[in-house]
Legacy VTK file of the C-alpha trace (Angstrom):
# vtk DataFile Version 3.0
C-alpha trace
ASCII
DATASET POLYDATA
POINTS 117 float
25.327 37.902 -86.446
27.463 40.735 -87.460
25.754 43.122 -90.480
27.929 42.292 -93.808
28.296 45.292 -96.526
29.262 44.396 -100.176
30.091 46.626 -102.870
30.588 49.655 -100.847
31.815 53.224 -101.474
31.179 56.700 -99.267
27.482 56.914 -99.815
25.976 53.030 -99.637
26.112 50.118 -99.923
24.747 47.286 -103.391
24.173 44.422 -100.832
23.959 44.265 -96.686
23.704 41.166 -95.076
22.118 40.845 -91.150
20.515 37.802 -89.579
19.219 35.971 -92.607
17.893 38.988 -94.490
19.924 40.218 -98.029
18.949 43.821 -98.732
20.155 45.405 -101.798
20.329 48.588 -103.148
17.896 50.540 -105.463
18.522 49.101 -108.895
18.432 50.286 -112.495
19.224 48.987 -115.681
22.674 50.342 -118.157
20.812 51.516 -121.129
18.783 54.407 -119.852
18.254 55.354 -123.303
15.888 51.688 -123.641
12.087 51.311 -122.821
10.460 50.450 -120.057
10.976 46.519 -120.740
14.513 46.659 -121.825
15.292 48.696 -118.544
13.249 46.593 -116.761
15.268 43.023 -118.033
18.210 45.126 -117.465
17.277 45.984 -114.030
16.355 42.779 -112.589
19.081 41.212 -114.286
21.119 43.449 -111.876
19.323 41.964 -109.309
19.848 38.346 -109.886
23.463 39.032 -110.200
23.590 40.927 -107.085
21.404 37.880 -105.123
23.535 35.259 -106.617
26.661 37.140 -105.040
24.750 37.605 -101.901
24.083 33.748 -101.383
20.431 33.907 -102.254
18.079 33.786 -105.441
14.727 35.664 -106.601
13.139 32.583 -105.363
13.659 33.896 -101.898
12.592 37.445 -102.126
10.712 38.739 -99.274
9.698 42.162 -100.079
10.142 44.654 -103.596
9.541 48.093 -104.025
9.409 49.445 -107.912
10.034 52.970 -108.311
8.309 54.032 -111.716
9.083 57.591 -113.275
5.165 57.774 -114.588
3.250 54.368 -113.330
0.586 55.005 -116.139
2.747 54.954 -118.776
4.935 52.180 -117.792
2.963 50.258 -114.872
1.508 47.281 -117.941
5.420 47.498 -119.670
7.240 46.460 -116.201
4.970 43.729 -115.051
5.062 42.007 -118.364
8.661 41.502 -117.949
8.366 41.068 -114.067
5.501 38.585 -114.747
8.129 36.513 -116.909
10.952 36.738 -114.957
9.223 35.632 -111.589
9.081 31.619 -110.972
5.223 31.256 -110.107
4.187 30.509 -106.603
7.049 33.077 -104.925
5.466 36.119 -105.150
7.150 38.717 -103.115
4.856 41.645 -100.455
5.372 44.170 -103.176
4.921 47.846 -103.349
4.950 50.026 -106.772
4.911 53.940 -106.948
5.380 56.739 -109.015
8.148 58.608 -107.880
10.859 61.198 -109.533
13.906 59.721 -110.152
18.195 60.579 -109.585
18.204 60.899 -113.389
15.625 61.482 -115.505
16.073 58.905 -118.022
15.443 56.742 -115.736
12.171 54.688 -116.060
12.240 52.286 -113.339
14.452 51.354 -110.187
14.163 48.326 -108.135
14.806 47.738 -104.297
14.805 44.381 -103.067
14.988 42.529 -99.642
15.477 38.651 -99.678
16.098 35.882 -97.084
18.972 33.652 -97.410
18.448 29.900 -98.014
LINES 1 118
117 0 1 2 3 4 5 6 7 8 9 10 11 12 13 14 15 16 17 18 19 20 21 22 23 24 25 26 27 28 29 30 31 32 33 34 35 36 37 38 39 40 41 42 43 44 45 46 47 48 49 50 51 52 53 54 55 56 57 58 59 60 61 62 63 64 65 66 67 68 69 70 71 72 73 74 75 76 77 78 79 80 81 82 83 84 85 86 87 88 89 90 91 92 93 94 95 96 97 98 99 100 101 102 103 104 105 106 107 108 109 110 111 112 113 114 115 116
């Protein structure tokens, strides 16, 4: 199967597509001025949008990584809207660290990796 790029410019790609497996790229939410939650919403909002186009759902993610600009601060804010977004019984492998961000507004940034039905 040949590898599929979506939404691409000079730097990367939002979605590539290879044998089954939809990864997308690191996502954040439009209103870095918001709170951890509304970027949060914001950001996996992205993400369902970006699945959707990809031929997939959040009901097939394999694998997340959240980036968090301080994970004590804003570790409790992000799971309470990733703990209602998430259909129980698909839990994702997940991974979440503190890292610096491109911009430093930014309070969280997603990267996903989901199978295709």
């Amino acid at each position: 199967m040949a590898i599929q790029r979506q939404l691409t410019n000079e730097r990367m790609s939002q979605i590539v597509t290879h044998n089954g497996t939809v990864y997308l790229a690191g996502q954040v939410g439009d209103d870095l001025n918001a709170g951890i939650e509304q970027q949060t919403r914001e950001t996996l909002a992205s993400i369902e949008k970006l699945l959707d186009q990809a031929g997939t759902d959040k009901r097939n993610l394999l694998s997340v990584t959240i980036y968090l600009k301080d994970i004590d601060a804003h570790f409790a804010g992000m799971n309470a809207v990733w703990d209602q977004w998430l259909p129980a019984g698909v839990a994702p492998a997940r991974a979440t660290v503190e890292a610096k961000l491109c911009e430093p507004e930014i309070l969280v940034e997603l990267s996903v990796v989901a199978a295709l039905p």
